[in-house]
C-alpha positions in Angstrom: 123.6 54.8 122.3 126.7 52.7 124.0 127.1 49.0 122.4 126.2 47.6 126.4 122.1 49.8 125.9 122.0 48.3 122.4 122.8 44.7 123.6 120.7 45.5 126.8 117.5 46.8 124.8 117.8 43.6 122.8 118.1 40.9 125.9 114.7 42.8 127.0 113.0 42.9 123.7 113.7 38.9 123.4 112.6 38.3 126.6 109.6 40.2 125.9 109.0 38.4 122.4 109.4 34.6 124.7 105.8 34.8 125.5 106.3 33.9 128.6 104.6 36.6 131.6 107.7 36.2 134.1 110.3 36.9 131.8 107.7 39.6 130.2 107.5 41.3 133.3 110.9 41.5 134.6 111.7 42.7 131.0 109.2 45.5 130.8 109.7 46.7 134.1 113.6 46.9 133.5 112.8 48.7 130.1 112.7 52.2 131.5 116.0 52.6 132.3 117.0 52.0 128.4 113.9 53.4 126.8 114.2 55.5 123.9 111.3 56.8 121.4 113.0 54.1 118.8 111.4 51.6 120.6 108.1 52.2 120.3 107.1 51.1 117.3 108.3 47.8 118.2 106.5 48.0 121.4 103.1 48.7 119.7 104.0 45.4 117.4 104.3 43.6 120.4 100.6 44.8 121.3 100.2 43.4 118.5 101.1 40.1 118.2 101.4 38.8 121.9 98.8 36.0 122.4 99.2 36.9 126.6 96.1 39.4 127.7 98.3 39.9 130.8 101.4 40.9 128.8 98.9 43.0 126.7 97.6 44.6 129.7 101.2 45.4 131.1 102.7 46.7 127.9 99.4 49.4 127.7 100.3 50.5 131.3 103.7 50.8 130.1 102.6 52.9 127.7 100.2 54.9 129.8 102.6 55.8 132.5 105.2 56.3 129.5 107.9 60.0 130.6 110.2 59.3 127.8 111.5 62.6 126.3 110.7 63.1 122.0 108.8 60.3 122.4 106.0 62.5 121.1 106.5 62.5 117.3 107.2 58.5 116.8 104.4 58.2 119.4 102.0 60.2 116.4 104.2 58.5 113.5 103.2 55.0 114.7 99.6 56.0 115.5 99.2 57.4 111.7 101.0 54.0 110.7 98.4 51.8 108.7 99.6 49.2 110.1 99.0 50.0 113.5 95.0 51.2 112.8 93.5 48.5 114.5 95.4 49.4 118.1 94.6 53.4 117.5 91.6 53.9 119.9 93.9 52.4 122.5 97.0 54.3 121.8 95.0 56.9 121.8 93.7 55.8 125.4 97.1 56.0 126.7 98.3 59.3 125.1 95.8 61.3 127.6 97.0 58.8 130.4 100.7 60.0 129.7 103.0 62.0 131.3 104.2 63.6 127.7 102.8 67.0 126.7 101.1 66.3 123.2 100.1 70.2 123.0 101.8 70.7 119.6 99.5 68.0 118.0 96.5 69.7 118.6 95.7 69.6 114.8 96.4 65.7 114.4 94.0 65.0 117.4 91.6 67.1 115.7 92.0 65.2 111.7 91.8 62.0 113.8 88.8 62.7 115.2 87.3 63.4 112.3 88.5 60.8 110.1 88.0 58.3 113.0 84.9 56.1 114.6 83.2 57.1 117.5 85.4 55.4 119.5 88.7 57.7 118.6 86.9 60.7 118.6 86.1 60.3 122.0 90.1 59.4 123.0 90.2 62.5 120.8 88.0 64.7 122.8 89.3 63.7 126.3 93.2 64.1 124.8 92.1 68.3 123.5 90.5 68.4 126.5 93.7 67.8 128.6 95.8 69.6 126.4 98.2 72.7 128.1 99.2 74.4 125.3 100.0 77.2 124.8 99.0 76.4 121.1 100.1 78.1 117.5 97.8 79.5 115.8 98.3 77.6 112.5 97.4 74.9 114.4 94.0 76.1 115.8 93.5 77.2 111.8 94.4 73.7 110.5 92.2 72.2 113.3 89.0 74.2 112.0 90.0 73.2 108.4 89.9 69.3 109.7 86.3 70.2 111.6 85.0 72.3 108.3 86.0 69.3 106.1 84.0 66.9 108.8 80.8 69.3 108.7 81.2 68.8 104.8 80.9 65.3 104.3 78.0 63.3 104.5 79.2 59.8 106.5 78.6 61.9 110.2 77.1 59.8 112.9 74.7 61.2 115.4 76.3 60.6 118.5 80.2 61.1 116.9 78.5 64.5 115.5 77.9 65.3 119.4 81.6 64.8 120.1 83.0 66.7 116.8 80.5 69.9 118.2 82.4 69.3 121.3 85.4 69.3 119.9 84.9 72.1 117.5 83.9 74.5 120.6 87.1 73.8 122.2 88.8 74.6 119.3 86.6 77.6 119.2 87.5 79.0 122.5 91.4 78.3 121.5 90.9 80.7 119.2 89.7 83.3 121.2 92.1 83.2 124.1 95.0 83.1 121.4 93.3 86.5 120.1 92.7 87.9 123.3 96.4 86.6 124.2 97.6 88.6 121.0 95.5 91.9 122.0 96.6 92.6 125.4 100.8 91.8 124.1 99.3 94.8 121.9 98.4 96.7 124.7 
């Protein structure tokens, strides 16, 4: 990254940081054109701590309409972050609103889910749901491990049960168009 992004990425994050919703917007709306995945840890902190439900609101959206290339991984690093649990249901929100094909997390989605409240099972759900693929099949395997270990323990929730049968029967039919995929490349 040239010395003039760095410096630019900074002018923006301070502005962003000032609290104040003018500067916020013009700095958020100018962050595209510097944007890479690095940043969005520091983004989601800014969810975080900015006492503005405006500036809130726009850095979600930026997030939502959010084309960045590998921003995928940090994107799933900062949603597994601890420190970042309390904002997971609405990153989750704005990974099915994105542009960015999550496809090869198919098995996170799935642990989440199942670890998670109703709330991030159903972000969960709609996320699988929307999913392209194609998907590998050591992911499909390591999302039935996730749903077997789910059906195993005993804090389940009537209506998150709904969602995880839901879930588990997309997974389910994952599983047989990767094996019908495999048959007819046999053919």
């Amino acid at each position: 990254m040239s010395k003039n992004n760095v410096l630019k990425i900074n002018q923006l994050l301070d502005a962003m940081k000032s609290g104040n919703e003018v500067s916020f917007s013009k700095a958020i709306n100018n962050l595209n054109v510097v944007m890479t995945p690095a940043l969005l840890p520091e983004l989601v902190s800014l969810i975080q701590t900015t006492q503005s439900p405006k500036n809130r609101f726009e850095l979600i959206q930026f997030f939502n309409d959010l084309a960045t290339d590998g921003a995928q991984e940090i994107m799933m690093q900062t949603i597994f972050n601890p420190s970042f649990i309390d904002l997971r249901h609405e990153l989750l929100s704005t990974i099915w609103n994105s542009r960015i094909d999550y496809s090869n997390f198919l098995a996170e989605f799935v642990e989440i889910a199942s670890e998670g409240d109703y709330l991030e099972a159903l972000e969960c759900l709609t996320i699988i749901e929307n999913l392209d693929g194609p998907f590998d099949e050591a992911d499909i395997l390591e999302s039935q491990l996730h749903l077997k270990e789910y059906l195993e323990s005993t804090t389940k929730t009537d209506e998150k049960s709904i969602l995880m049968s839901e879930i588990a029967l997309l997974i389910k039919n994952m599983n047989e168009e990767l094996a019908d995929f495999d048959i007819e490349e046999m053919d």
